[in-house]
PDB file with one MODEL, atoms N, CA, C and O in Angstrom:
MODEL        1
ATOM      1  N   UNK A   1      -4.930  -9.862 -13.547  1.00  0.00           N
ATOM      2  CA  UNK A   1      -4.676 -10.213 -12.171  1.00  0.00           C
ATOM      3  C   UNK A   1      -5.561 -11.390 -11.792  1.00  0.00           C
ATOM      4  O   UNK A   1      -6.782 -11.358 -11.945  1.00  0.00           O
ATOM      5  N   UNK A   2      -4.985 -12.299 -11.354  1.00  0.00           N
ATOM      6  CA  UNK A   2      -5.862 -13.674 -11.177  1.00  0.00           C
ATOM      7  C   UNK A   2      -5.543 -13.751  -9.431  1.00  0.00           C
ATOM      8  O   UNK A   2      -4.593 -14.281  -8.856  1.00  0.00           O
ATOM      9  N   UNK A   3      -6.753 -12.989  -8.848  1.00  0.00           N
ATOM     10  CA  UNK A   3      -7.062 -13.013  -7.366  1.00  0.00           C
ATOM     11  C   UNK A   3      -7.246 -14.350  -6.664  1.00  0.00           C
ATOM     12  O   UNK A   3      -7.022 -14.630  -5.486  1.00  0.00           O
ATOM     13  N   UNK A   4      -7.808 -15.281  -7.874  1.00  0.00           N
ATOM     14  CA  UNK A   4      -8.166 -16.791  -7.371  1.00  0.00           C
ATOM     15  C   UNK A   4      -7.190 -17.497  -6.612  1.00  0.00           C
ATOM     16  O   UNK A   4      -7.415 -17.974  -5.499  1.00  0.00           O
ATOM     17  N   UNK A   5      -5.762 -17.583  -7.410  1.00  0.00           N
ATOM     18  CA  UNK A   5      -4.755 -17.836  -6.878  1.00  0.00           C
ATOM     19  C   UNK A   5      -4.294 -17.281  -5.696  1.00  0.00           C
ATOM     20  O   UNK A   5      -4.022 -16.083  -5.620  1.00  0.00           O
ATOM     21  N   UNK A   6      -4.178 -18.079  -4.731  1.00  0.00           N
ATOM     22  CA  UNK A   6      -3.816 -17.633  -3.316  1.00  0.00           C
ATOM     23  C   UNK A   6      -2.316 -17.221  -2.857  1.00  0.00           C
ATOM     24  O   UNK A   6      -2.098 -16.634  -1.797  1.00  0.00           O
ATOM     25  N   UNK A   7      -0.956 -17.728  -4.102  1.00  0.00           N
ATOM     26  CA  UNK A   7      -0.452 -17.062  -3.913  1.00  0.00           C
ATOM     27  C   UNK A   7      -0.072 -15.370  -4.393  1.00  0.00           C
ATOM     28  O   UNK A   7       0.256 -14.385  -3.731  1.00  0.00           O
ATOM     29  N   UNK A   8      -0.214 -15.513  -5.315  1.00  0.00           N
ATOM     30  CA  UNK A   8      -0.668 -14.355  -6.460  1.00  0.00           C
ATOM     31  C   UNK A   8      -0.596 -12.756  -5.021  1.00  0.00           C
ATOM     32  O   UNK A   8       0.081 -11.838  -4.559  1.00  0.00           O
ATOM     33  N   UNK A   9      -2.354 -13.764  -4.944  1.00  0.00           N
ATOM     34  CA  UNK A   9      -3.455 -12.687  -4.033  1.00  0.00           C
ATOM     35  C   UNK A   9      -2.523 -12.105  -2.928  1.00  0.00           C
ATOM     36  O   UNK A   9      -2.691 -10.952  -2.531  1.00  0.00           O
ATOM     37  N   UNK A  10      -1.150 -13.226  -2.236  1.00  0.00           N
ATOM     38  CA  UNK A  10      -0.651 -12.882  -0.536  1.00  0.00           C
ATOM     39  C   UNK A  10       0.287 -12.093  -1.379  1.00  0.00           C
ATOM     40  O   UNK A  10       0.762 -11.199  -0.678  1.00  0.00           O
ATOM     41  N   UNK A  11       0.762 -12.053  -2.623  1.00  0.00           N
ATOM     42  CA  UNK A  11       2.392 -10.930  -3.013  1.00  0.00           C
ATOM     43  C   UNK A  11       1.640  -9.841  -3.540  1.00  0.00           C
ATOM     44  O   UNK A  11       2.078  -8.770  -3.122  1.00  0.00           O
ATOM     45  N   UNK A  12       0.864  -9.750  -4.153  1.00  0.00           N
ATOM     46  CA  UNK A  12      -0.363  -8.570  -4.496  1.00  0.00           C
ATOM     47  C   UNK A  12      -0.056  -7.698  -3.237  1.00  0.00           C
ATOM     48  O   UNK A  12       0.787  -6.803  -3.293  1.00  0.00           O
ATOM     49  N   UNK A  13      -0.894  -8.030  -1.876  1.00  0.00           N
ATOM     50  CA  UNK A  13      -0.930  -7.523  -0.676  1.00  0.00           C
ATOM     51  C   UNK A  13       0.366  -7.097  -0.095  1.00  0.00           C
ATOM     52  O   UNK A  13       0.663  -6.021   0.425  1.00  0.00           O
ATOM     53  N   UNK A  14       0.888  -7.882  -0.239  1.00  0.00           N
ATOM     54  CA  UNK A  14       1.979  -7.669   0.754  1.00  0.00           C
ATOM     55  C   UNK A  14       2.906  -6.422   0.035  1.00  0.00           C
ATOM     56  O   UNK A  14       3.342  -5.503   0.728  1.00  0.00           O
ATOM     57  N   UNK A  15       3.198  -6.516  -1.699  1.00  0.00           N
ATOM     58  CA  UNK A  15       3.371  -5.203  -1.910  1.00  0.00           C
ATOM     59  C   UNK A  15       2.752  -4.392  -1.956  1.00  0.00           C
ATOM     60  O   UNK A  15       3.531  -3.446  -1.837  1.00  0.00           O
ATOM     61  N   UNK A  16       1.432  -3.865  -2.092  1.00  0.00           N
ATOM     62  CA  UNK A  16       0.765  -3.178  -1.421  1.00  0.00           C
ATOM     63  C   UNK A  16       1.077  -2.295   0.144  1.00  0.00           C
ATOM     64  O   UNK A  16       1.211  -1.116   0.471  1.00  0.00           O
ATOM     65  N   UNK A  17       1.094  -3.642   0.839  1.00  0.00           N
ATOM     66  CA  UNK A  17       1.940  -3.405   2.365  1.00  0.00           C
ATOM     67  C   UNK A  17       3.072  -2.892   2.289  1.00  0.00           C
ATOM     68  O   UNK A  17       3.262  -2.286   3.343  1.00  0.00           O
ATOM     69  N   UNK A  18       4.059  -2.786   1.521  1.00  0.00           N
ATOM     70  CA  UNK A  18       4.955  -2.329   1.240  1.00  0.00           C
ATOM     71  C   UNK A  18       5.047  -0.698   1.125  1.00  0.00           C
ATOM     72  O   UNK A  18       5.728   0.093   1.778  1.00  0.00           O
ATOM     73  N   UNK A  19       3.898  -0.427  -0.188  1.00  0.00           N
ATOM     74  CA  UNK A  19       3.656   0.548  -0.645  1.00  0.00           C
ATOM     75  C   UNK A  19       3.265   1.558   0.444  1.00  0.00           C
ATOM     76  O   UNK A  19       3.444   2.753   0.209  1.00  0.00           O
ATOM     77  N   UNK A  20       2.830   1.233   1.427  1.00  0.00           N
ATOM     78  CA  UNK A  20       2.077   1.698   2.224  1.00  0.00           C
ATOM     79  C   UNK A  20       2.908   2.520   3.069  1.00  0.00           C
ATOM     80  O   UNK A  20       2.816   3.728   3.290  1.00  0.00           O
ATOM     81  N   UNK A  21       3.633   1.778   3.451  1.00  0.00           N
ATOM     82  CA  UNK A  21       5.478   1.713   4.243  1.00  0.00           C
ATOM     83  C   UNK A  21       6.158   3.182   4.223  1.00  0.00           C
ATOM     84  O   UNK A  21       6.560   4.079   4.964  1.00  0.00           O
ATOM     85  N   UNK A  22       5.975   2.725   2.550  1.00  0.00           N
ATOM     86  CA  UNK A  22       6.768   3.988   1.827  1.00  0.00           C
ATOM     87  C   UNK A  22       6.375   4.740   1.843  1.00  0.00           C
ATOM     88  O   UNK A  22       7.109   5.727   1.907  1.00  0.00           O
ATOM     89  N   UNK A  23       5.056   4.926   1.806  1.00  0.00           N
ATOM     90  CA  UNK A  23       4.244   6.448   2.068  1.00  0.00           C
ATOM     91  C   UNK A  23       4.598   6.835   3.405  1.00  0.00           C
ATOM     92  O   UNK A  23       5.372   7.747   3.697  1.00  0.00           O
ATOM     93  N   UNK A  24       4.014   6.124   4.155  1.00  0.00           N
ATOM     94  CA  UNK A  24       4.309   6.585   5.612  1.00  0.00           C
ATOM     95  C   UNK A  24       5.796   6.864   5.896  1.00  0.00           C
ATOM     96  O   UNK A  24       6.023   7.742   6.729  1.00  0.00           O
ATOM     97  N   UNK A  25       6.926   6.190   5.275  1.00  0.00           N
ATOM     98  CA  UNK A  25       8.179   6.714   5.426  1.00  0.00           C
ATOM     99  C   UNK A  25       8.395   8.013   4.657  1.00  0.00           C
ATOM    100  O   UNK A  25       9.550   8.438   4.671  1.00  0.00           O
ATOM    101  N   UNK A  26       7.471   8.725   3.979  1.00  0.00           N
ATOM    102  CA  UNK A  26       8.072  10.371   3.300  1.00  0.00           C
ATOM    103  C   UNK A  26       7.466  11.109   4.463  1.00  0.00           C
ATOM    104  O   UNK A  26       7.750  12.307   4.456  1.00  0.00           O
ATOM    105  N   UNK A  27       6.626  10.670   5.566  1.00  0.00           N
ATOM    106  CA  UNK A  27       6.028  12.214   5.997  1.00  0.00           C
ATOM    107  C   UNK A  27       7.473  12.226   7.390  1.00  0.00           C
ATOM    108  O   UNK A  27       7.290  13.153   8.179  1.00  0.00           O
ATOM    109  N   UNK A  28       8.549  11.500   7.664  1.00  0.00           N
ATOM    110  CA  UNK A  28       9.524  11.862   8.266  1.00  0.00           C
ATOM    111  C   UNK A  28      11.265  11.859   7.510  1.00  0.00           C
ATOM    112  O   UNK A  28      12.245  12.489   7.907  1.00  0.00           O
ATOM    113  N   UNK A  29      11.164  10.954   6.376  1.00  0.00           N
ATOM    114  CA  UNK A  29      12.434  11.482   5.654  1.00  0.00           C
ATOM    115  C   UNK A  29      12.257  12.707   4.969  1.00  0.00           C
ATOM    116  O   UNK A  29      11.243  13.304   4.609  1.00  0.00           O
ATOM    117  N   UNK A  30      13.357  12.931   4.876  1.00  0.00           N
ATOM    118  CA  UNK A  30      14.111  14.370   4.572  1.00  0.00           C
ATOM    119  C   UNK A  30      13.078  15.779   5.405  1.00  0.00           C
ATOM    120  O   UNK A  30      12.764  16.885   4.965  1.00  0.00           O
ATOM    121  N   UNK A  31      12.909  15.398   6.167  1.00  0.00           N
ATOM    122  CA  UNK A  31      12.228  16.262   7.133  1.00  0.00           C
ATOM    123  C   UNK A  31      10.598  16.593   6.967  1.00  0.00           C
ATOM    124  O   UNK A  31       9.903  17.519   7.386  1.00  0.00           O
ATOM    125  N   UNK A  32      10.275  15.259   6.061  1.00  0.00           N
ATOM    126  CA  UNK A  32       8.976  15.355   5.830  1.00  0.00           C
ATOM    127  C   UNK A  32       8.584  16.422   3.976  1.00  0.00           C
ATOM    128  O   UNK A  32       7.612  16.770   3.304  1.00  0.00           O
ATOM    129  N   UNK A  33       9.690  16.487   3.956  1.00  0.00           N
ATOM    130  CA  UNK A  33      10.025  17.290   2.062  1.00  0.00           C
ATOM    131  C   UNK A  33       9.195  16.587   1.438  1.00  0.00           C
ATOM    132  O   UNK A  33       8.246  17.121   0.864  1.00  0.00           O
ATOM    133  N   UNK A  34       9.388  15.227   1.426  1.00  0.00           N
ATOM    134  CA  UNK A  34       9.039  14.400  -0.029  1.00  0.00           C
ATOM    135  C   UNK A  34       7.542  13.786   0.623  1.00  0.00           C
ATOM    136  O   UNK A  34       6.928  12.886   0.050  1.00  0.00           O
ATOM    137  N   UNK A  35       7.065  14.419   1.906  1.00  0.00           N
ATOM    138  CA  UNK A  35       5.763  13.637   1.979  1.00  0.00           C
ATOM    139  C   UNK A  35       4.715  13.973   0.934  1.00  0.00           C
ATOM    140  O   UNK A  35       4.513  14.973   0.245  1.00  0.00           O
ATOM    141  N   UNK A  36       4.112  12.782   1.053  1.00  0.00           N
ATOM    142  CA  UNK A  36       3.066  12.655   0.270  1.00  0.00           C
ATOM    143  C   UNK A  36       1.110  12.763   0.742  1.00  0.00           C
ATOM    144  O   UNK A  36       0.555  12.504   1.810  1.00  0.00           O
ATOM    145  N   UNK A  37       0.410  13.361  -0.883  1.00  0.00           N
ATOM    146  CA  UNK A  37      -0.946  14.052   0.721  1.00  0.00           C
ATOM    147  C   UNK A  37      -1.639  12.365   1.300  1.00  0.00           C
ATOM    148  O   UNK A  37      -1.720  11.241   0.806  1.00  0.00           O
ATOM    149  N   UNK A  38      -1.918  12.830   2.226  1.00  0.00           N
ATOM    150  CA  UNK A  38      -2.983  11.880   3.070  1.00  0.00           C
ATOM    151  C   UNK A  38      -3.992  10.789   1.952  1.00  0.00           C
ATOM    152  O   UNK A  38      -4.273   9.612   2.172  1.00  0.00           O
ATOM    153  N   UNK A  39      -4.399  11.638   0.716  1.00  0.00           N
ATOM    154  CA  UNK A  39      -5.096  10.826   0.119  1.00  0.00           C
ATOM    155  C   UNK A  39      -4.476   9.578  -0.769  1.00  0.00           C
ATOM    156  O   UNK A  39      -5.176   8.614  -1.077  1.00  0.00           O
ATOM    157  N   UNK A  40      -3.184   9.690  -1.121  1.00  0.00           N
ATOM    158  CA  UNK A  40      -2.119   8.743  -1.268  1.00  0.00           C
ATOM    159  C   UNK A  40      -2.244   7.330   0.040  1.00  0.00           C
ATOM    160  O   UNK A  40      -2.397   6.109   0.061  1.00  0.00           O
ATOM    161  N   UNK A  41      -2.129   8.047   0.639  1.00  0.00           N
ATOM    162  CA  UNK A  41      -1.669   6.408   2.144  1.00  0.00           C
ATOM    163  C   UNK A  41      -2.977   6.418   2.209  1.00  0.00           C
ATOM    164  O   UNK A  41      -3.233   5.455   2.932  1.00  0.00           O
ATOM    165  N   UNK A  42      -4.259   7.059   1.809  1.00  0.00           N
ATOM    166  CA  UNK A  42      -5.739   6.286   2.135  1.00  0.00           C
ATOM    167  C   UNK A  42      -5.712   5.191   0.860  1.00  0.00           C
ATOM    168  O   UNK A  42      -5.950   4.001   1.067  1.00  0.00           O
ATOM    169  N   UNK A  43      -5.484   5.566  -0.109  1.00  0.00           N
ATOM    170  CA  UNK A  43      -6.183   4.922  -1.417  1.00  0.00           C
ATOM    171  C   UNK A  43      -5.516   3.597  -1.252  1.00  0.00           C
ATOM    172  O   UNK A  43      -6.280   2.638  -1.364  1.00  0.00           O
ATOM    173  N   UNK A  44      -4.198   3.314  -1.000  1.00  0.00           N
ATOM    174  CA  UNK A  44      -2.941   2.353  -1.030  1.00  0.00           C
ATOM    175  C   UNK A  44      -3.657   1.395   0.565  1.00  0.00           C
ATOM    176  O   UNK A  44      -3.558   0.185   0.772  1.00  0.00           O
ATOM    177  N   UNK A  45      -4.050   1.999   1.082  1.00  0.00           N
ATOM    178  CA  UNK A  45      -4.750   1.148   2.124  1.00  0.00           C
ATOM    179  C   UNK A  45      -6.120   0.412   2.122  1.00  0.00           C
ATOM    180  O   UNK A  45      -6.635  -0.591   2.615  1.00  0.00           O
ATOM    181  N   UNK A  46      -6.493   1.649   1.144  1.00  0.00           N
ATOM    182  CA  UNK A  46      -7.870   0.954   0.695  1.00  0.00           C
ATOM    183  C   UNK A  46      -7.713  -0.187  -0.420  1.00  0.00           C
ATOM    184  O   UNK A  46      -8.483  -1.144  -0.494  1.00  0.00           O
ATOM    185  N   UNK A  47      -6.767  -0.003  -1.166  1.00  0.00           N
ATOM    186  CA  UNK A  47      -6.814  -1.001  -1.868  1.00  0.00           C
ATOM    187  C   UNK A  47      -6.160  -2.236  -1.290  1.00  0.00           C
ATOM    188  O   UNK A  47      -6.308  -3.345  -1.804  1.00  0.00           O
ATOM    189  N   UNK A  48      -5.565  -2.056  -0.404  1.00  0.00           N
ATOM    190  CA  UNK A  48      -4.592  -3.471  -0.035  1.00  0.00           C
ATOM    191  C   UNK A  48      -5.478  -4.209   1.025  1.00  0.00           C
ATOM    192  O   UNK A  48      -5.350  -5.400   1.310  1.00  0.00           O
ATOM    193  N   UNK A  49      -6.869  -2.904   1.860  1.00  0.00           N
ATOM    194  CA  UNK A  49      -8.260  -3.980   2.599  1.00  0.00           C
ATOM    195  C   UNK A  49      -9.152  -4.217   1.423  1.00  0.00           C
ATOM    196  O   UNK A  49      -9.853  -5.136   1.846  1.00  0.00           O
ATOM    197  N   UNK A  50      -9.571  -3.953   0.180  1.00  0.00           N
ATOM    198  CA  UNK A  50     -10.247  -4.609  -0.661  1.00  0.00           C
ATOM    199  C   UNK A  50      -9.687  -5.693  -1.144  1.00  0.00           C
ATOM    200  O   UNK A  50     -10.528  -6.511  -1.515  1.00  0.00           O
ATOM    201  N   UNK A  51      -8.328  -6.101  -1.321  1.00  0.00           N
ATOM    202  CA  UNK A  51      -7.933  -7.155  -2.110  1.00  0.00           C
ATOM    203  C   UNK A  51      -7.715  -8.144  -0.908  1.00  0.00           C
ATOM    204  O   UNK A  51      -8.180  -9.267  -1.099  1.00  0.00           O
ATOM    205  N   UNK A  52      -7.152  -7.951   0.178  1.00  0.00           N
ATOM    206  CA  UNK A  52      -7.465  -9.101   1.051  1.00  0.00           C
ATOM    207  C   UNK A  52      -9.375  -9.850   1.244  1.00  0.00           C
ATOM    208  O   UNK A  52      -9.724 -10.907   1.768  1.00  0.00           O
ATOM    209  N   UNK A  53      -9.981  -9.070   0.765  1.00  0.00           N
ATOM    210  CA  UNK A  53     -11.329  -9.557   0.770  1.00  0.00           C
ATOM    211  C   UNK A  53     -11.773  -9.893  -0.431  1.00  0.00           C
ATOM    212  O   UNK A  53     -13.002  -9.964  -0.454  1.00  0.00           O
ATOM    213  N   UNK A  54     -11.312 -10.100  -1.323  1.00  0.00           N
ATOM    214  CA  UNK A  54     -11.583 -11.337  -2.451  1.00  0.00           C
ATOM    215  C   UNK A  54     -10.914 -12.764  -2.436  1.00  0.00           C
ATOM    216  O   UNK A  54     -11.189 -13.584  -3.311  1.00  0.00           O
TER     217      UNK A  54
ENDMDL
END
């Protein structure tokens, strides 16, 4: 992963941002069935505020 590159670094994030999405979209599709635990949408957040800070 070459963070240096600035575009790289903004599609890195932004799927990340994505990822994030999707988590938060299982705790209301299918009635909240396929949610996923809390420590899932922390880690995916934590990683997508560490990589905006390199």
């Amino acid at each position: 992963m070459d963070f240096t590159d600035a575009d790289y670094k903004a599609q890195f994030v932004s799927r990340i941002e994505d990822r994030v999405e999707f988590i938060k979209s299982k705790d209301t599709a299918r009635g909240g069935y396929d949610k996923l635990p809390k420590e899932a949408l922390d880690s995916m957040q934590n990683i997508a505020e560490q990589a905006k800070k390199l």
